[in-house]
C-alpha positions as CSV (number, residue, x, y, z in Angstrom):
1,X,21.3,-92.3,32.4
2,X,18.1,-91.9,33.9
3,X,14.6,-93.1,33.2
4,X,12.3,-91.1,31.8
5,X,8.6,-90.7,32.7
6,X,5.4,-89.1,32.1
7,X,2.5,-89.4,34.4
8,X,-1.1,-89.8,33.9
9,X,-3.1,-89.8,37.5
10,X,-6.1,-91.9,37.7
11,X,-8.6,-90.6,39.6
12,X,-12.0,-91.8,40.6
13,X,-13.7,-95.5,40.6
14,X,-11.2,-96.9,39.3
15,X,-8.3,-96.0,40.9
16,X,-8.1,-99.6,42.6
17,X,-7.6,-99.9,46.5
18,X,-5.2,-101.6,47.9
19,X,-5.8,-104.7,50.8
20,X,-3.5,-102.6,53.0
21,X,-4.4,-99.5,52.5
22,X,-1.2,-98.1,51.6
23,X,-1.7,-95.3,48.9
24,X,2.2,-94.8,48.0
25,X,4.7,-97.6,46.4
26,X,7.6,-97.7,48.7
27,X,10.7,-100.1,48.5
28,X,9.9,-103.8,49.6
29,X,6.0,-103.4,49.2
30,X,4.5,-106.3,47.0
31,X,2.5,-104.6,44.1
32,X,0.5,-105.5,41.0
33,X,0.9,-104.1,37.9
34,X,-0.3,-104.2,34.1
35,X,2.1,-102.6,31.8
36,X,2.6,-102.9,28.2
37,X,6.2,-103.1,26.5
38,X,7.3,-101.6,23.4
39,X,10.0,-101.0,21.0
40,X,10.7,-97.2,20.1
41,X,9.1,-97.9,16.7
42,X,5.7,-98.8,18.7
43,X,6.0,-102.4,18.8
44,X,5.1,-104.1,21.5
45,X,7.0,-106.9,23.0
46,X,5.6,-108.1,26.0
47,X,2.3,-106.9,27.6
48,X,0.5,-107.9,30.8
49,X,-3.0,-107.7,29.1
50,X,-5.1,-110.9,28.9
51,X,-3.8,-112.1,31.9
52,X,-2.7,-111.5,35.6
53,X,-1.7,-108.4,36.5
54,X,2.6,-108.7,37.4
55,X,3.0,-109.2,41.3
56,X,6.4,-108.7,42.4
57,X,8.2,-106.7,45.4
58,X,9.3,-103.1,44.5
59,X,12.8,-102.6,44.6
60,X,14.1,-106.4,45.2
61,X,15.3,-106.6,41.9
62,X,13.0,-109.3,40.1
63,X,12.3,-107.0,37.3
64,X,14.7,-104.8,35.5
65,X,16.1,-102.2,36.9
66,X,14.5,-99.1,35.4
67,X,11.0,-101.3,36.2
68,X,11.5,-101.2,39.3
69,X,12.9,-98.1,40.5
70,X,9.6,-96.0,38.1
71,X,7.4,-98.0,40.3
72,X,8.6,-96.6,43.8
73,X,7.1,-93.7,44.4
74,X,3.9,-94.6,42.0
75,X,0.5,-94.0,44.0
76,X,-2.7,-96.7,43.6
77,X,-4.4,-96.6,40.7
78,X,-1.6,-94.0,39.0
79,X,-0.5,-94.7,35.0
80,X,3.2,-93.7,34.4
81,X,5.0,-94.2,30.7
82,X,8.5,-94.5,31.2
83,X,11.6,-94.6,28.9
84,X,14.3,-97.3,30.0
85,X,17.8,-97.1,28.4
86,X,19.4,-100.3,27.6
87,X,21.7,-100.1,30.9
88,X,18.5,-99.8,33.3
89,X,17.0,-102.8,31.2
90,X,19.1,-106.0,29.4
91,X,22.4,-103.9,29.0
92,X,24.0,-103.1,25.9
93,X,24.7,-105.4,23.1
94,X,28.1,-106.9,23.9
95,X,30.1,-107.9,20.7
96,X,32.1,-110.5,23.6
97,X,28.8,-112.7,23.1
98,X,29.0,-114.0,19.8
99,X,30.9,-117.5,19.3
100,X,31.6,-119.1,15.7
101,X,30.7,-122.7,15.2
102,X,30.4,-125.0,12.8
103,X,27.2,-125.6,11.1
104,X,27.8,-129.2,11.3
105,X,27.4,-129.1,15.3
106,X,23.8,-127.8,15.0
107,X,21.3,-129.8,15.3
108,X,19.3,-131.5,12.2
109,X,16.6,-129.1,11.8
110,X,15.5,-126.4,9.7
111,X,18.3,-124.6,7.5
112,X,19.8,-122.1,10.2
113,X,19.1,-118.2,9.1
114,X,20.2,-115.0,10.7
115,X,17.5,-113.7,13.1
116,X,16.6,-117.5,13.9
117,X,16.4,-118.3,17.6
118,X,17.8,-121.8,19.0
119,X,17.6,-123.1,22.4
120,X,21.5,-123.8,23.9
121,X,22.0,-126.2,26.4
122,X,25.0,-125.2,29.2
123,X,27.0,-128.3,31.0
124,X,24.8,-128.4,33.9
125,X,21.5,-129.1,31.8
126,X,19.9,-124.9,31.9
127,X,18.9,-124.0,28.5
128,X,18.5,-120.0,27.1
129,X,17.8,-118.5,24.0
130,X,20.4,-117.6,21.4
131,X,20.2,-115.9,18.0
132,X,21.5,-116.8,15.1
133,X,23.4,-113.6,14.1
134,X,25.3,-115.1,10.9
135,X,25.0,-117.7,8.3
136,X,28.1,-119.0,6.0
137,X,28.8,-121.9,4.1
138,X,30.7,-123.0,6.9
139,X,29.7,-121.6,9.9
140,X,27.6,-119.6,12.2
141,X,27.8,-116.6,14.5
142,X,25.7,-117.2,17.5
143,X,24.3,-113.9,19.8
144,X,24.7,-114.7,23.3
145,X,23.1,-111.2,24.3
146,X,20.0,-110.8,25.6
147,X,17.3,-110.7,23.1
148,X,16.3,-107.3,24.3
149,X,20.2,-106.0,25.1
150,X,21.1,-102.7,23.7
151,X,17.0,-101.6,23.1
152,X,15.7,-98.5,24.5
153,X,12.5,-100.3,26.2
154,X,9.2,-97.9,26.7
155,X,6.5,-98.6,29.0
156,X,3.3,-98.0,30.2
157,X,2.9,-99.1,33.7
158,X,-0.2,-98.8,35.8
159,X,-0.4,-99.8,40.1
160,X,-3.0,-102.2,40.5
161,X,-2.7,-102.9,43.8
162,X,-0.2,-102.7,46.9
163,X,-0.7,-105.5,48.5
């Protein structure tokens, strides 16, 4: 699948200049972007606005996949939206990552609910983020997926500055 995108060139003042003067995003230059995430239904899930713009180095990998290849290419200053299937972004939902447990081995703590998110420790002390997929009398069906697996992830991205 490929990754969909619509650009929107910014022209004038604001177009930004970069410290290097390099006008075009090429693999392995460091960049800063502010993008805004969203859901297909419009809901956004994670936005650089507020804050620092995202500095990372185009096409290492640090970012997801579909992220990072829009961005190559991408002049100063230029706005893109682009449309990243779940195997450019988190991958699909795999039903290999759910696991049954007993509710007795959760922690004391709020009743658990489906859609509830817990922190899971792994032998050698990391934590991440699972969701609580299923609640029964006895048990319940943890989602070791990525919280944003198997979503269709739209973005609109904007080069601040290659640095």
């Amino acid at each position: 699948m490929a990754v969909n995108s619509e650009t929107k060139k910014n022209s004038g003042a604001d177009a930004g200049k970069s410290g290097a003067g390099k006008v075009t995003v090429n693999k392995g230059d460091n960049i800063k972007v502010e993008y805004t995430g969203t859901f297909e239904d419009g809901t956004v899930f994670d936005s650089s606005e507020g804050k620092e713009p995202l500095e990372f180095e185009a096409g290492s990998g640090r970012v997801i996949k579909g992220f990072d290849d829009a961005v190559i290419g991408m002049k100063n200053g230029e706005q893109k939206k682009i449309t990243i299937p779940p195997a450019q972004a988190y991958g699909d939902l795999n039903p290999h990552l759910t696991k049954k447990i007993p509710r007795s081995s959760l922690p004391e703590g709020p009743e658990p609910k489906a859609g509830m998110m817990l922190a899971v420790s792994t032998p050698d002390g990391q934590q991440f983020p699972v969701r609580i997929a299923e609640v029964s009398a006895e048990e319940v069906t943890l989602d070791l997926n990525h919280p944003l697996a198997g979503k269709t992830l739209l973005f609109t991205v904007r080069i601040m500055e290659i640095l």
